[in-house]
C-alpha positions as semicolon CSV with decimal commas, in nm:
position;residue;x (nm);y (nm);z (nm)
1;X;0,000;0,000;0,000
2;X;0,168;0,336;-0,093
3;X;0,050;0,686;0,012
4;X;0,168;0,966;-0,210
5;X;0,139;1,302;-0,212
6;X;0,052;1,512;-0,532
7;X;0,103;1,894;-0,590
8;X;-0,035;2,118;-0,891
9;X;0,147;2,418;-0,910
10;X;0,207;2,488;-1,293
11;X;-0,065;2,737;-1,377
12;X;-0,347;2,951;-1,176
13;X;-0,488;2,633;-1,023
14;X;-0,327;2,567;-0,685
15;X;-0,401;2,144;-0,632
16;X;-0,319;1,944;-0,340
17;X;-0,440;1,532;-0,369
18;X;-0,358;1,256;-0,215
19;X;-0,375;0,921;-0,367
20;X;-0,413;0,568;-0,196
21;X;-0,254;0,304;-0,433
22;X;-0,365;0,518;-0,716
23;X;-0,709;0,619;-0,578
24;X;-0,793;0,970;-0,498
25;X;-0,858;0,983;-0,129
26;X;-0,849;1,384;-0,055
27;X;-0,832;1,674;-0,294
28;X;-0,762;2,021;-0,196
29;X;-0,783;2,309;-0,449
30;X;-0,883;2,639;-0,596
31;X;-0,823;2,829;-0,927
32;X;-0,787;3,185;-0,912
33;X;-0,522;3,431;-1,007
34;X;-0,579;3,641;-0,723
35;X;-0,391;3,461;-0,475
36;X;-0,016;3,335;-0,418
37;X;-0,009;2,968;-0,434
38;X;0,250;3,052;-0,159
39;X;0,022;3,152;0,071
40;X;-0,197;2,836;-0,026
41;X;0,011;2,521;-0,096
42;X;0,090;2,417;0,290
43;X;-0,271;2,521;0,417
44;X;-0,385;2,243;0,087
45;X;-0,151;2,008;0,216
46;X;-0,233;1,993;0,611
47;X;-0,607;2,004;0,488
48;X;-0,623;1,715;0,217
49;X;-0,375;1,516;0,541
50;X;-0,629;1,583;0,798
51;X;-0,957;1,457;0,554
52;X;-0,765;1,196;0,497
53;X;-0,662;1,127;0,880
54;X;-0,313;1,072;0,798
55;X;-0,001;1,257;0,862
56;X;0,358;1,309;0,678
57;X;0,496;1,009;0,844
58;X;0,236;0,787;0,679
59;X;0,324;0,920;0,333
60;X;0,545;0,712;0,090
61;X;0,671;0,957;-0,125
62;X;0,550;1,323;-0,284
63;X;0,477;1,391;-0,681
64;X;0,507;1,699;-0,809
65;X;0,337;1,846;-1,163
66;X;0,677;1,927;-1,333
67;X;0,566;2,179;-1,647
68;X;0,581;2,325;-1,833
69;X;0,370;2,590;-1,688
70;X;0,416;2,952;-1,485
71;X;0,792;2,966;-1,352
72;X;0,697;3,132;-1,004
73;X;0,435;2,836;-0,946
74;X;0,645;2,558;-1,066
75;X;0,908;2,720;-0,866
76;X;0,684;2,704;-0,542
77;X;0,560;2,341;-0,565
78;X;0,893;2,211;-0,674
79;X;1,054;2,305;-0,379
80;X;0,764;2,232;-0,125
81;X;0,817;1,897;-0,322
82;X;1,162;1,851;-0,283
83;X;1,134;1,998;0,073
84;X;0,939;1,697;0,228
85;X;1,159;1,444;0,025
86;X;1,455;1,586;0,219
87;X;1,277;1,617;0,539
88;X;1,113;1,293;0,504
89;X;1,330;1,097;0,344
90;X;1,100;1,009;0,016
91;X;1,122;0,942;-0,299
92;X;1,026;1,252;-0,524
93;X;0,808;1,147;-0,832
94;X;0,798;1,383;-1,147
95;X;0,474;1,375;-1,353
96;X;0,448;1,559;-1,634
97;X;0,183;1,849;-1,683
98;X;0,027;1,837;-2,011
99;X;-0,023;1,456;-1,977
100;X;-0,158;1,474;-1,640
101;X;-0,434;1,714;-1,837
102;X;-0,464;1,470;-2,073
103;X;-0,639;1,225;-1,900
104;X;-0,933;1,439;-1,753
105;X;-1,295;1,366;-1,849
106;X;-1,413;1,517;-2,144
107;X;-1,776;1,562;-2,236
108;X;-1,761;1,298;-2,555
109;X;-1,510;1,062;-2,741
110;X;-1,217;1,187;-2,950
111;X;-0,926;0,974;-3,107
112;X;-0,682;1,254;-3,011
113;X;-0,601;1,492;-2,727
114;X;-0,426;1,808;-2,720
115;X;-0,406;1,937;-2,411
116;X;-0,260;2,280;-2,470
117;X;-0,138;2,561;-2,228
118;X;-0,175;2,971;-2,289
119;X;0,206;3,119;-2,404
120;X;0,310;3,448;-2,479
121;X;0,092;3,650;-2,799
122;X;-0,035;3,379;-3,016
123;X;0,228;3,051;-2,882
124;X;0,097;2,762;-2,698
125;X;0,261;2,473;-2,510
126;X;0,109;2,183;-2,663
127;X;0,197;1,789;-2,657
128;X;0,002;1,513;-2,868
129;X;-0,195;1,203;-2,740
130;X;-0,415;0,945;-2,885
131;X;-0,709;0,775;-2,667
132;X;-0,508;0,514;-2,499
133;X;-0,310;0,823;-2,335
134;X;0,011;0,730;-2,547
135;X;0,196;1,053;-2,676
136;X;0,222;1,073;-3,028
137;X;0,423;1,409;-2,990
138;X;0,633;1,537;-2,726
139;X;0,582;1,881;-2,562
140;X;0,656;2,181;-2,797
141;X;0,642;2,541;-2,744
142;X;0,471;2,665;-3,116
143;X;0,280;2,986;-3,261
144;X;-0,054;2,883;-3,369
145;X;-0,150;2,924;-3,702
146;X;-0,470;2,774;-3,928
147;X;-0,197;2,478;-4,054
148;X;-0,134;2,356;-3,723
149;X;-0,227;2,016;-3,533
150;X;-0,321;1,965;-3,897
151;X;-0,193;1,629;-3,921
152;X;-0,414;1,476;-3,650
153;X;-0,741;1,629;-3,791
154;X;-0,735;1,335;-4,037
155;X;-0,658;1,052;-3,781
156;X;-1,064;1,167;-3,644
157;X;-1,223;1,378;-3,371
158;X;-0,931;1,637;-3,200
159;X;-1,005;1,767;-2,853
160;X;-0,763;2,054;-2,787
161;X;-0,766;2,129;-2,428
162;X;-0,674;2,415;-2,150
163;X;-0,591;2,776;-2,181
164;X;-0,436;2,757;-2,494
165;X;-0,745;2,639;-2,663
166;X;-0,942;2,966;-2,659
167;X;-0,614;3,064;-2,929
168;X;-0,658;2,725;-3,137
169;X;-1,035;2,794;-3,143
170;X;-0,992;3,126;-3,341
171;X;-0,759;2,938;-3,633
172;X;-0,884;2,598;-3,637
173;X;-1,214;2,573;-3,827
174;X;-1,231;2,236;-3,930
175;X;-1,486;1,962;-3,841
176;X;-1,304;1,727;-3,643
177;X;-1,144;1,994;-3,393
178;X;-1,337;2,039;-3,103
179;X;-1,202;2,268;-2,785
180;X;-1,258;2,290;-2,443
181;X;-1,087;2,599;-2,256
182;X;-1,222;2,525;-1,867
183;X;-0,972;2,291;-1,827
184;X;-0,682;2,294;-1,639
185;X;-0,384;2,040;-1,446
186;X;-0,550;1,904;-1,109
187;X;-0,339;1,672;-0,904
188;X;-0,683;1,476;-0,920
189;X;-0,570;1,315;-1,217
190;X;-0,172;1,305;-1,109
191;X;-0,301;0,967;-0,843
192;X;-0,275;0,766;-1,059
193;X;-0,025;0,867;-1,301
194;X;0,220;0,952;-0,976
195;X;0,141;0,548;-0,850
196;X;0,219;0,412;-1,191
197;X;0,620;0,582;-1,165
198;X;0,622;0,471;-0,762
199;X;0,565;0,123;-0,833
200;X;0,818;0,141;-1,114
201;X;1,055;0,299;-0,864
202;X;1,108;0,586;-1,135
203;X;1,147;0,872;-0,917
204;X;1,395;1,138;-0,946
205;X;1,717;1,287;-0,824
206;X;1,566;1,528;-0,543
207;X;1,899;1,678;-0,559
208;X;1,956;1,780;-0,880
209;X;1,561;1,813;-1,020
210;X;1,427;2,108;-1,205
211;X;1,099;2,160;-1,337
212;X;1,041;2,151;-1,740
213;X;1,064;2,535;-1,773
214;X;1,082;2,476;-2,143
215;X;1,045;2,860;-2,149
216;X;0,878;3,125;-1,944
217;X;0,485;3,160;-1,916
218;X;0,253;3,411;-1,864
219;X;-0,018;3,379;-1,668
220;X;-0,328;3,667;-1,690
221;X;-0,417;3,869;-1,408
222;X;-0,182;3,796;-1,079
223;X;0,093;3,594;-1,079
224;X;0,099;3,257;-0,878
């Protein structure tokens, strides 16, 4: 039985979950811009602990959302992360942002996801993934233009997903695209993804780990 501890950090929505063997058992979290996720992170924490009646000494190891994303909020859960490895001796788990977005419910089925996060002017950070979760394309940072993501529209219904939608929406006219802007990286879906790494033992270097910058991004309205 392994207890580990997820944190969200990466854009406006500060997320705090706990997951039992891969099963959500507590979930802290709010999305706003107009608060520091500073401020917020450790209250998350002692709160999701306490509805789950456990402490730190019960956890196995902590998973942090490693980006891309803002650089101030991956800053702030990366080193609450590494933090509690060090002071707890745990392994620190990496899981990666836009895939973690990939797997949230969407409203019908597609045969690809793009789950696709708000840049600078008209640039997105965008990865590629078919049904079965699998990435077809790594994690780029690209300007958005009517030929792009054009590839996929012919493999069948393309969900492009998160902040960086709304952008996509104004290019992308065909059929088979489809867009949903309200969502954004929860460490409810990191549970499972962060118990799939612990029982491969693929954790990181607490160390020496840095979050996937790839390059600054800028969040609207306050930053976390």
């Amino acid at each position: 039985m392994a207890y580990i501890l997820n944190l969200e950090t990466a854009t406006t929505n500060c997320s705090v979950s706990l997951g039992k063997d891969g099963q959500q058992i507590a979930l802290r979290e709010q999305n706003s811009p107009n608060y520091s996720h500073s401020e917020q992170l450790h209250i998350f924490i002692r709160e999701a602990l306490e509805e789950a009646s456990l402490s730190l000494g019960d956890l196995d190891a902590i998973a942090v959302s490693k980006g891309p994303g803002s650089y101030t909020g991956l800053r702030i859960g990366v080193s609450a992360a590494k933090g509690l490895c060090f002071s707890l001796d745990l392994p620190l788990i990496a899981v990666p942002t836009l895939e973690s977005m990939a797997h949230q419910p969407l409203s019908k089925e597609v045969d690809i996801i793009i789950p696709a996060l708000d840049a600078r002017r008209m640039e997105v950070y965008a990865a590629v993934f078919n049904k079965e979760f699998q990435e077809l394309r790594e994690t780029r940072a690209e300007i958005v233009d009517e030929n792009s993501f054009g590839d996929y529209k012919e493999m069948g219904q393309v969900c492009i997903v998160g902040s960086g939608a709304a952008k996509c929406q104004e290019l992308l006219q065909h059929p088979n695209f489809c867009f949903d802007t309200a969502v954004v990286p929860s460490a409810r879906e990191m549970c499972a993804l962060s118990f799939l790494k612990y029982d491969r033992k693929d954790f990181e270097d607490v160390a020496y780990f840095e979050p996937y910058y790839l390059k600054d991004f800028i969040l609207q309205g306050k930053k976390t």
